[in-house]
N, C-alpha and C positions, 0 to 999 in steps of 0.2 A: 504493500500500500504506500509507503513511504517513499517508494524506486518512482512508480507512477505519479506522487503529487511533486517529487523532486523533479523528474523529467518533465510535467508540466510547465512547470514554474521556472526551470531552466528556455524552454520555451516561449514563454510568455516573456521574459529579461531579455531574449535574443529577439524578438520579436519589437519590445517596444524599442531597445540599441535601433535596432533597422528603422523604426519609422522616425524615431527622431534624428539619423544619422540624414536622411529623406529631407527631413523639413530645414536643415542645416545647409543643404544642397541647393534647394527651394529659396532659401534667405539669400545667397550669394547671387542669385541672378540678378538683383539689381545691379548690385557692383561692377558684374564683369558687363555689364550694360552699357553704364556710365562711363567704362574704362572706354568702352568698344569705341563709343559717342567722342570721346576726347581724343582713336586716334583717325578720328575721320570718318568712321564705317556709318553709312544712314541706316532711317529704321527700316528702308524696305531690304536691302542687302543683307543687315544684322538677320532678321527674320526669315531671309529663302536660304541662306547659308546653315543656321542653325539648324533650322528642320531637314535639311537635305543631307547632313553630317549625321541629324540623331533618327532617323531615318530606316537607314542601310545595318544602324550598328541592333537595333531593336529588333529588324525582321531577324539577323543573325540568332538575338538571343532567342527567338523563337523559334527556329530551327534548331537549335540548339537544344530547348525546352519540349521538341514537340512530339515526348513521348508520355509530356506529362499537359501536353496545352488541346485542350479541343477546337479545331476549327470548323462551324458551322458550314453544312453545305445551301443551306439559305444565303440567295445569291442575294435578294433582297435587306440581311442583314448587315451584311457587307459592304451593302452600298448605302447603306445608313451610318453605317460607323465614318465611311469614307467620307457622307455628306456632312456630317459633322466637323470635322476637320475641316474641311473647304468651308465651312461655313463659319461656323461658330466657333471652334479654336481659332484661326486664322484672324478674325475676326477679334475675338480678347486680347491675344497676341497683340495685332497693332494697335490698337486702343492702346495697349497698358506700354506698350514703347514708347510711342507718342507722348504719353503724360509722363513717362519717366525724361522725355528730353525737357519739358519746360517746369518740371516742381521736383520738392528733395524728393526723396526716394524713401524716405523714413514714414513723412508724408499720407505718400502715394500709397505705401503698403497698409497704412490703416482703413485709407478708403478701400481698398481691393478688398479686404477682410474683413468689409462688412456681409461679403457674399453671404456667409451662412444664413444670417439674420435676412438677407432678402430672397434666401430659398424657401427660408421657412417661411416667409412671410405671405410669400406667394402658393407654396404648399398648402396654408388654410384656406387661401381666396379660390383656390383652383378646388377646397375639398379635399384633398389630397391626405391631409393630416387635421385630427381637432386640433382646437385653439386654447390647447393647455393652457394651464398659469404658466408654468414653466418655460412655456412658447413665449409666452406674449410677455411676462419679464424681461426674455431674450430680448425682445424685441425693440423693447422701453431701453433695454442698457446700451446695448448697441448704436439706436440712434442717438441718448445723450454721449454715449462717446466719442460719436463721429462728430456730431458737434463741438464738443470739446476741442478736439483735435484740430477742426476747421479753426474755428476762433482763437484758439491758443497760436498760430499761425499769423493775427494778423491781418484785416482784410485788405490791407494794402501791398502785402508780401504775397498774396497770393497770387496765382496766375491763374486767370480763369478758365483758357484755354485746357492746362494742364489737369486744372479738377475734374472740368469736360469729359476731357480722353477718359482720366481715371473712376469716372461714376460709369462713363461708357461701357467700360472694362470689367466694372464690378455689375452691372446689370447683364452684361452679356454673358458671365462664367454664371449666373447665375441663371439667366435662362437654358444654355447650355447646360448644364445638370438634369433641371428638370426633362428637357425632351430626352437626354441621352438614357432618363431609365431606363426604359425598356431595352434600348441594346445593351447597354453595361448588366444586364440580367440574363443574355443569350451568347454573350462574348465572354472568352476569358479576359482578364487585365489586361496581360500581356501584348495578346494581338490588337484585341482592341487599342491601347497604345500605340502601335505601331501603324493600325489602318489611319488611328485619326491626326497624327503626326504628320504619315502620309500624303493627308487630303490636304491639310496645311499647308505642306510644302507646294501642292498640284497648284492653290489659288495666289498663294504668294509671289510665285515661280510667274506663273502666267498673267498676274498685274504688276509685276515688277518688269517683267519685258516687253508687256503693253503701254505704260505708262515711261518707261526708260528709265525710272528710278535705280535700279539695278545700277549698282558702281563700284568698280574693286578697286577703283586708285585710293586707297586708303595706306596707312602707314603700316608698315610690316607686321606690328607688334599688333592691332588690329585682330590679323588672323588667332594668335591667342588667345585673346579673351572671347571673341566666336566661339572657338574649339570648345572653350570650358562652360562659356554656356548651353551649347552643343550634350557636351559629356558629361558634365557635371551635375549644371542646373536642368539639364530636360533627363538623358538617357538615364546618368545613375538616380537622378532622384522620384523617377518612375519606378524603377525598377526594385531599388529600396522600400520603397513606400507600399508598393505593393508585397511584396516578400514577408514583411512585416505584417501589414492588416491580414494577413493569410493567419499568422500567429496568433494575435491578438484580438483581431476582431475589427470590423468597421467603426464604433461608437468608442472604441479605446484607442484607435488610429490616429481617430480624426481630433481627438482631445489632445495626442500627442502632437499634433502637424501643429499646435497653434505657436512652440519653439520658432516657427516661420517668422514673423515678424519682430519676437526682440533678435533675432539674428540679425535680420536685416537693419537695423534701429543700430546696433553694435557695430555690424560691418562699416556702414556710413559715416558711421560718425569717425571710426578707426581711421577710415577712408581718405574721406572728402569733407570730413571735420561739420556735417549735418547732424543738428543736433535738434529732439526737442525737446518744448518749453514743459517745466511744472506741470502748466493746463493739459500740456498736451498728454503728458509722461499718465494724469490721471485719463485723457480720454481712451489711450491706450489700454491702458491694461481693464479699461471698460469694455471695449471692441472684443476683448481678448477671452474677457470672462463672460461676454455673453456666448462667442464662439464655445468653448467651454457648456457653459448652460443648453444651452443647445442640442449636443450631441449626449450628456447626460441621461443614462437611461431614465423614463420616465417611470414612477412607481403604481405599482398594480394591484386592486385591492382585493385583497382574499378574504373569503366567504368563515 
């Protein structure tokens, strides 16, 4: 008995290491963003190069994995996952570049991480989920954080363009969730990653060579910080993340992912010397703890 909750439990430690190694992953991509931006590289470039690097190395690991990954022969799924990516990742994606070129990045990641609170938010309007206490707490904390956040900010320091992109960003990952249940319930992780990467790369690719955005005269060092957001912040912290919630569970995953933003808060400031305020420091860890409240199992009342 003791072998068994020890092997558990030694599971369950290897499991949550992985998703927070994940959201640490998650948190640098600003950085190597910022870096990309300073040495030349645009958002359309940063973005077709990224996914066209993390890509190639995904479908590997899923050949790799594919005595353990099912692949649907619904061609129709397939082409859901893919339309997702052309659509909707692709789509958050540039949004959230864009706003990472014109505000901090410290910022930025609050508003992005109000997603959970506008999943669920939207999850009760759609029916989808009751309107727990617990829900609608979340809901209440969240939006006084993000206000905070905003305000502690300064309304002259802000850029409105960049909040733009960045509410963009966070309504579209957040619509994107919603439609993607159903496929994230017919696809493994794995591929599913891979297709909707994919589709990313197909629409990126093809309005960056339509529009001519597309430009590699960037500075050398450029190509690095690509690579690492490429491999770092997309392919390892997919593949981490999932590996992990395999372990642990989705609702203990997603509590651990919330490490994402003070990393990123820490990186920046290490960085590029972005720092926030007091007001902010409290709207934060408000965003933080509704995320948190959120994915908290809800309790169930026995008879």
């Amino acid at each position: 008995m003791r072998t068994i909750f020890g092997a558990q439990m030694t599971l369950m430690r290897t499991g949550a290491l992985l998703v927070l190694a994940s959201a640490v992953a998650f948190g640098m991509m600003p950085v190597f963003g910022k870096l990309s931006f300073e040495a030349g590289v645009g958002v359309a470039t940063l973005l077709f190069v990224r996914f066209a690097m993390a890509a190639p190395v995904l479908w590997g690991a899923v050949l790799v994995n594919r005595a353990r990954v099912t692949m649907p022969r619904d061609r129709g799924t397939l082409l859901r996952a893919l339309a997702l990516g052309a659509v909707g990742y692709s789509m958050q994606a540039g949004l959230y570049f864009l706003a990472l070129q014109h505000m901090d990045a410290s910022v930025l990641s609050m508003i992005l991480y109000s997603y959970p609170a506008l999943v669920t938010g939207a999850a009760i309007l759609l029916r989808r989920e009751s309107a727990s206490r617990q829900r609608l707490v979340a809901l209440v904390i969240a939006s006084g954080g993000l206000v905070l956040v905003l305000a502690g900010a300064g309304v002259g320091s802000l850029n409105l363009a960049g909040c733009a992109f960045g509410a963009g960003a966070a309504l579209t990952y957040a619509t994107y969730i919603l439609v993607s249940d159903g496929v994230t319930k017919a696809l493994d992780p794995l591929p599913l990653s891979a297709l909707v990467i994919t589709g990313a790369m197909l629409t990126l690719g093809l309005v960056g060579v339509a529009t001519g955005a597309l430009d590699f005269g960037f500075d050398a060092v450029g190509w690095l910080w690509i690579g690492l957001t490429a491999l770092v912040s997309t392919v390892a912290a997919v593949v981490l993340f999932f590996s992990g919630m395999s372990r642990v569970g989705p609702s203990t995953a997603a509590i651990l992912s919330t490490l994402e933003p003070p990393v990123t808060v820490c990186l920046v400031f290490l960085t590029f010397g972005e720092a926030l305020g007091a007001i902010q420091l409290v709207g934060a860890l408000a965003v933080i703890g509704a995320a948190v409240v959120v994915n908290l199992p809800s309790r169930v009342a026995t008879a």
